[in-house]
N, C-alpha and C positions, 0 to 999 in steps of 0.2 A: 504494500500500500504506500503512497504517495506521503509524504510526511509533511507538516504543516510548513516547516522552515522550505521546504521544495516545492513548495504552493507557492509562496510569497516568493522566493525566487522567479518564477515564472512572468511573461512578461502578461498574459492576460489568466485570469483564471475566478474561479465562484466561491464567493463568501459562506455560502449555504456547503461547499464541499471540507473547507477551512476548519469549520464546525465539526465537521466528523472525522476530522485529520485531530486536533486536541480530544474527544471523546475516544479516539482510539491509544492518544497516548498519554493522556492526565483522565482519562476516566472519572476520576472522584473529586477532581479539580474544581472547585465553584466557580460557576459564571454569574447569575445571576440571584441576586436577593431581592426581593421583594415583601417587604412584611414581614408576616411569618415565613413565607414560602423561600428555602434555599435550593435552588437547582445547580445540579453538578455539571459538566460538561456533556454527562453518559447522559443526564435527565436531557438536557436540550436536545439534544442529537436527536434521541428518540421523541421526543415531542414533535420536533422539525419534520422528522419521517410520518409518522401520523399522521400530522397535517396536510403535510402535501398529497401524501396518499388517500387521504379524504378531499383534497379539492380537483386531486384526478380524477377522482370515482364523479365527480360533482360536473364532471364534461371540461374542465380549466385547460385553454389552449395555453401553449407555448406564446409568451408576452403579452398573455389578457392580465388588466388590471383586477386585482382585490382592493375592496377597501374597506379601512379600520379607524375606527371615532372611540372614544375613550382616553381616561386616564391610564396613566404608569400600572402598569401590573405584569405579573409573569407569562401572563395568557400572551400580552401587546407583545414582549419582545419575544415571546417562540414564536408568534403569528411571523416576524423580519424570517426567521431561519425556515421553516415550511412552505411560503409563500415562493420564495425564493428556490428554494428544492424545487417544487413542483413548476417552476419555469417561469413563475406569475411575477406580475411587476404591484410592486406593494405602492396601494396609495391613501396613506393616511390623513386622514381633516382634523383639523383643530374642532375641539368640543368646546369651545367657546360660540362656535358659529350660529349664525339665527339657521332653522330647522330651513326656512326659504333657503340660505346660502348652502345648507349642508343637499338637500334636494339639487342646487344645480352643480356641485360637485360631484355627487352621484350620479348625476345622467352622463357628466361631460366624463368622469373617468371608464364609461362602457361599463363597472363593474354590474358583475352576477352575483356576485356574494358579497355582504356585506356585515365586518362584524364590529359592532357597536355596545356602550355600556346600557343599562338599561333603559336611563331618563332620558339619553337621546331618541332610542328605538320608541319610545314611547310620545316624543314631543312631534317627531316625524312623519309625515305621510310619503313613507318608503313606495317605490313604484311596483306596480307588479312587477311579474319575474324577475325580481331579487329577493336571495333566500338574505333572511336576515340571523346572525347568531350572535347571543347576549354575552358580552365579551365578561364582566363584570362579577358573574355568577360563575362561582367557580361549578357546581353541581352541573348545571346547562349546559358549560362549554367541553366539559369534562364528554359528556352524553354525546355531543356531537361529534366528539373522536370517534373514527373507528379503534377496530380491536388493538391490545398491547400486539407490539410486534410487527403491525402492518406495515409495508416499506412501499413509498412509491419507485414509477416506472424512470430510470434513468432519464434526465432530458439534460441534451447538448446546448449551451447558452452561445450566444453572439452575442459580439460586444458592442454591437450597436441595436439590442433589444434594450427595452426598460430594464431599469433597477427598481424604482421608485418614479412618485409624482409628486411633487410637493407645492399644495396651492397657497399660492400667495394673494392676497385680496390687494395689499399696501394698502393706499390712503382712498383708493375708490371706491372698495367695496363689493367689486366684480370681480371672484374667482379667477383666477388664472395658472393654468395646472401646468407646472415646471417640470421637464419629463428631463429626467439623469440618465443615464445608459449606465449601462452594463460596465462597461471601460472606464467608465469617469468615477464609479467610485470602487474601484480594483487600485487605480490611480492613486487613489484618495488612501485608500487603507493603508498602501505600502508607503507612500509619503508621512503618515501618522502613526504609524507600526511601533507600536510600544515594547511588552517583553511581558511576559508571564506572571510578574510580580505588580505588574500594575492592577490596581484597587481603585475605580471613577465611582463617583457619589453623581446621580445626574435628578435635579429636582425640575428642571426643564423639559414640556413635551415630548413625547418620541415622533409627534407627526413634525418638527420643528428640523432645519436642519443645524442649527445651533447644538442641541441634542445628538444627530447623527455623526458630524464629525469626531465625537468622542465614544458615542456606543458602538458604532459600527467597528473604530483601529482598536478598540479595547477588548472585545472578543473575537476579532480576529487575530489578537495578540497570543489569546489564553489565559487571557486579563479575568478580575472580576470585575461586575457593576451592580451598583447599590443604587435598584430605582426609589426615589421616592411619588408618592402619589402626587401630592402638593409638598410648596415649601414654607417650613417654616422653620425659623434658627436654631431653637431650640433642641428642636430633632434631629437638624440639619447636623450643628456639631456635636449631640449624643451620638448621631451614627456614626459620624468624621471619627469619631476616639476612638468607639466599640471594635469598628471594622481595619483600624490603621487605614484610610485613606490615603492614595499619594495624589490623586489627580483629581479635579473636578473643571465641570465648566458653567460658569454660573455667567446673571445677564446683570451690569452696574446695580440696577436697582436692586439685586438679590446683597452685591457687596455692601452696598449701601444698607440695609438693613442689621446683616450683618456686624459690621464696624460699628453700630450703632445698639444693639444687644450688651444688655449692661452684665450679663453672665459670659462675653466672650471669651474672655482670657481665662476662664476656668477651668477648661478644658485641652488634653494633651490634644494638639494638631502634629506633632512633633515628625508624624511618618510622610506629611505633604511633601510633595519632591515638587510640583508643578500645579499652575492653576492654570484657566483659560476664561476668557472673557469674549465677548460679540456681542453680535445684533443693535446699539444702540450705544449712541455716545458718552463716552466712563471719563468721568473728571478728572484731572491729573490729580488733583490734591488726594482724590480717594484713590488715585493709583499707589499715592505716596503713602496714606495710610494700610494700606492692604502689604507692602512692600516690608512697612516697618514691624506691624505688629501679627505677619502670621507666618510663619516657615514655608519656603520652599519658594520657585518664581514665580514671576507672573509673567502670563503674554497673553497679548493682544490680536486677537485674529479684526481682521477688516475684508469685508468681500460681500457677495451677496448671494441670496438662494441658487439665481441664475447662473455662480459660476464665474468665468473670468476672470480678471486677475484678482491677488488678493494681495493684500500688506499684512505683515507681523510685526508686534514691536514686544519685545523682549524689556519690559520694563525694566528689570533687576538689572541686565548690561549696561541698559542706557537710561542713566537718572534723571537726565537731561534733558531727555525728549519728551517727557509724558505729555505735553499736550499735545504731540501725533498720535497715529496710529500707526507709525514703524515707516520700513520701507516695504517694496515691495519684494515678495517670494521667489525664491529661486525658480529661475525659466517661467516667470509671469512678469508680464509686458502692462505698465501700465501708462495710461498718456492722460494730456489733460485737452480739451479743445473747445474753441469757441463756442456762439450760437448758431453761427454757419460752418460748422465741423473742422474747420480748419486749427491746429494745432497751438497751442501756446507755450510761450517760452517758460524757462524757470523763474523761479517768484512770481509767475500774475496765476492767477485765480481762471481755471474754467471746471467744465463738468469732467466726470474719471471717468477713463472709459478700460475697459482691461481684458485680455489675451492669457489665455493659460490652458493646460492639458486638461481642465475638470470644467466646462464650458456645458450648459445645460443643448441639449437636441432642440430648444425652441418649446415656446406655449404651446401646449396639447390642444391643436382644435382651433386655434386662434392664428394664422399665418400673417395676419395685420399684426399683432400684435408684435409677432417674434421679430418684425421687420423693422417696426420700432423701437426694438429695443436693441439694436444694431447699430456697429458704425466701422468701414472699412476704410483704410489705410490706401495710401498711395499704392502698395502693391499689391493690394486687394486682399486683405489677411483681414478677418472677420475679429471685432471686438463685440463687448459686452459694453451697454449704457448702463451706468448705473442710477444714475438720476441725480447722485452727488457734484457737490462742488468741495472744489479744495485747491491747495496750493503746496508744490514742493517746496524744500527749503534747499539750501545750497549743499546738504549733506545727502538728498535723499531722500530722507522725510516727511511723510504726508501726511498734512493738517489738513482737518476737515474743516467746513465752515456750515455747509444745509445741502438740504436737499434742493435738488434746482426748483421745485413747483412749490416748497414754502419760501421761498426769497421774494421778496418783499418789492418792488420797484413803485417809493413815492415819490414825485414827482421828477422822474427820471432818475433816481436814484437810488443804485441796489443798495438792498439793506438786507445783512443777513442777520436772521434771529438769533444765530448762534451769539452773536457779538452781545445784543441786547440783553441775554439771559444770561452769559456772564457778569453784566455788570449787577443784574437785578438781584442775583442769588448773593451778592455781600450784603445787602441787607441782611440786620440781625433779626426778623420775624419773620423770613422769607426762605419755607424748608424747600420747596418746587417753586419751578418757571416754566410756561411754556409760552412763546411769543406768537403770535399770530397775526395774519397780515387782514383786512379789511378793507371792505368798499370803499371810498374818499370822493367826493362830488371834487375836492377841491384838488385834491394830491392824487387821485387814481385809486391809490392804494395807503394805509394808514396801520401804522403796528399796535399793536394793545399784549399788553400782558396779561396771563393766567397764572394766580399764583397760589402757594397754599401756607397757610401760615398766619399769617397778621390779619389785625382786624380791620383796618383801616387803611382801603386802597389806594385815597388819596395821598396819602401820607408817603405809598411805597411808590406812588408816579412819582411825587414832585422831587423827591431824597433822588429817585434813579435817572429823572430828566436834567437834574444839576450836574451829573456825572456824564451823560451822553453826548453827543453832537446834534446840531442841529437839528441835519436830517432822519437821527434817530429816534427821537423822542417818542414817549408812548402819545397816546391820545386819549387811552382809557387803562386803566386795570380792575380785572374782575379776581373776585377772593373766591374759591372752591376749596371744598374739602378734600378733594383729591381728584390727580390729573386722569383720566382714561388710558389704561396701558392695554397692547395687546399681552398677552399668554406667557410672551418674553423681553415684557418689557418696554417697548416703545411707547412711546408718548403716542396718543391717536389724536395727529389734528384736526382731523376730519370731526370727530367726534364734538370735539371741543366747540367747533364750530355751529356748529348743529343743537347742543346742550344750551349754549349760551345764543342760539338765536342770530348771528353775526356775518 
């Protein structure tokens, strides 16, 4: 048999076979905990096999999508290794979603099968012919296995079948299902390729790809992973001690919480070797606090669902940098370019656009859209849009400023939130910021703050308008109890907007 270290040598090969390359030779090895529930490598493998071989028997062609809606549980990640066995491309939705948005992610991703926790399968009007199974209940899901022992029929993968689909709504709302191949995240494993001894704590979604760049190189390692259902500190570092953690991948506002937990320091973290960060912009100050007060590094991943280039910043190397997000990744190409695509020099400011070996196949279903989110190069080499804006610095490093569609342009003049919210958040009653751009009979467009904290808005314009420039000034600030985050953490401006009417 194939031995796991001769898998990853290979230049393409199957994450679901990997699986039973460690069940063959750590048998008793744990992979995954869950709760109560600890599976060994031997438990996965044979889960993996079941499964598959129940969604063969279920008619599952070679590259049809499955899809799975629920929290963190054991059932969710044996569903990545079975799914995957039986040849299928796993497409997981976020359970936050309105039942409307989860319906048109079901129709767009062709699934037959669909397995979900309870209170979604119950909020939903699932379509006929899709079987549905309660992912949540362990008695139910358990039933829906066939016999112990059952193995599915061998399938040969292509590396330009699906992996996965991961839909992204961003700030509009309309589903858009990010389809990975097969190669891109074989790519990704061996690029992330840990060792045996790694231990991930992951309190972040598994439909999330934040979530997968650490679950998926972690047991393809031989690693363990410690899902939690939700997070919360407390648990968070009971488990960090219990289990010796060395890696986790948490989103700023998780850090934030964290650093902020008056029982932090209580606790032995002592076995962290590495942490990781994404999906939404992490303040250098709280990089500086995470640096000083917990063992092991920190890095900064930068990129996006889609793929493309990415930047890393290795905080711990570079003290200096924290208010980037690193450079960019070895053999990913990242450029910056105007509003008419044309390239900009170093130091000025345009959108990122970025190249690299892990490059999504395009929106599932959506060929406008994948178009748009395109931008090629003099010699015709396809990039990824990301929608940001940023600027390098003379070393390399890339500081972010906004997203291209919240920058703000009053009266001809760009204004990026990012700027605004740094100055806002030195106010001392001022725990969140989010800035947001508005209609302007006179200016076009006009910035206003959302903030959480203080009682008194007026108080926190006029303290932040003494600080700003002219053309930055707020116009208004609204006080809320808390800002709108998706699942991992972003700030939802959409939302904001919509809540406060604006």
């Amino acid at each position: 048999m194939t031995t796991a270290a001769e898998l990853l040598a290979q230049d393409f090969g199957s994450f679901a076979e990997l699986i039973h390359a460690h069940a063959s030779e750590r048998p008793d090895a744990e992979a995954v905990i869950a709760g109560d529930v600890r599976l060994t490598y031997a438990d996965l493998d044979r889960l993996g096999d079941r499964i598959a071989a129940q969604l063969q028997a279920k008619g599952l062609e070679s590259g049809e999508s499955v899809a799975v809606c629920g929290l963190n549980g054991w059932a969710y990640a044996a569903l990545w290794v079975g799914i995957l066995r039986a040849g299928g491309c796993v497409a997981p939705f976020a359970q936050s979603s309105t039942p409307d948005a989860l319906r048109l992610m079901l129709d767009d991703s062709g699934a037959r099968i669909f397995f979900a926790d309870a209170d979604i399968r119950a909020a939903m009007d699932v379509p006929e012919g899709v079987e549905t199974v309660t992912l949540d209940d362990d008695d139910t899901f358990n039933a829906w296995l066939p016999a112990e022992g059952s193995k599915p029929e061998p399938v040969a993968l292509h590396p330009k079948q699906g992996f996965n689909i991961i839909y992204s709504s961003g700030t509009t709302g309309t589903p858009k299902g990010i389809v990975m191949l097969q190669e891109m995240r074989w790519r990704q494993v061996r690029a992330l390729f840990t060792s045996p001894d790694t231990v991930s704590i992951l309190s972040t979604p598994l439909y999330s790809n934040t979530t997968l760049v650490v679950f998926l190189p972690t047991l393809a390692s031989g690693g363990k992973v410690v899902l939690m259902k939700k997070f919360n500190t407390v648990e968070f570092l009971t488990l960090s001690e219990r289990e010796k953690v060395t890696a986790t991948m948490l989103v700023p506002v998780q850090y934030k919480r964290l650093m902020a937990e008056p029982r932090f320091d209580e606790f032995d973290l002592s076995a962290y070797q590495m942490k990781f960060c994404t999906s939404a912009p992490f303040a250098a100050e709280l990089k500086a606090e995470v640096l000083k007060r917990w063992p092991g590094g920190l890095v900064e991943f930068y990129g996006m669902t889609e793929g493309g280039g990415s930047c890393v910043l290795r905080a711990h190397e570079f003290p200096d940098k924290l208010h980037t997000v690193g450079q960019p990744m070895p053999d990913h190409d990242i450029r910056l370019i105007d509003e008419e695509g044309n390239e900009v020099p170093t130091g000025e400011i345009g959108e990122i656009v970025g190249r690299s070996g892990t490059m999504m196949k395009g929106y599932k279903n959506q060929p406008e859209k994948t178009r748009e989110g395109e931008w090629y190069d003099s010699e015709g080499n396809r990039f990824i849009r990301t929608g940001d804006v940023g600027r390098f610095d003379e070393d390399g490093f890339l500081t972010l400023m906004d997203r291209r569609k919240d920058m703000i342009i009053s009266g001809g003049f760009n204004i990026y939130p990012s700027d605004l919210e740094a100055v806002v958040k030195e106010h001392p009653d001022v725990d969140e910021v989010a800035v947001i751009g508005v209609a302007s009979e006179d200016w076009g467009e006009t910035p206003v703050g959302v903030v959480v904290g203080p009682r008194d808005a007026e108080v926190v314009r006029s303290w932040a308008n003494e600080r700003l420039g002219k053309t930055q000034r707020l116009s208004a600030v609204y006080i809320v109890d808390e800002l709108p985050r998706s699942a991992i953490g972003k700030v939802l401006k959409r939302e904001l907007r919509e809540k406060l009417a604006l």
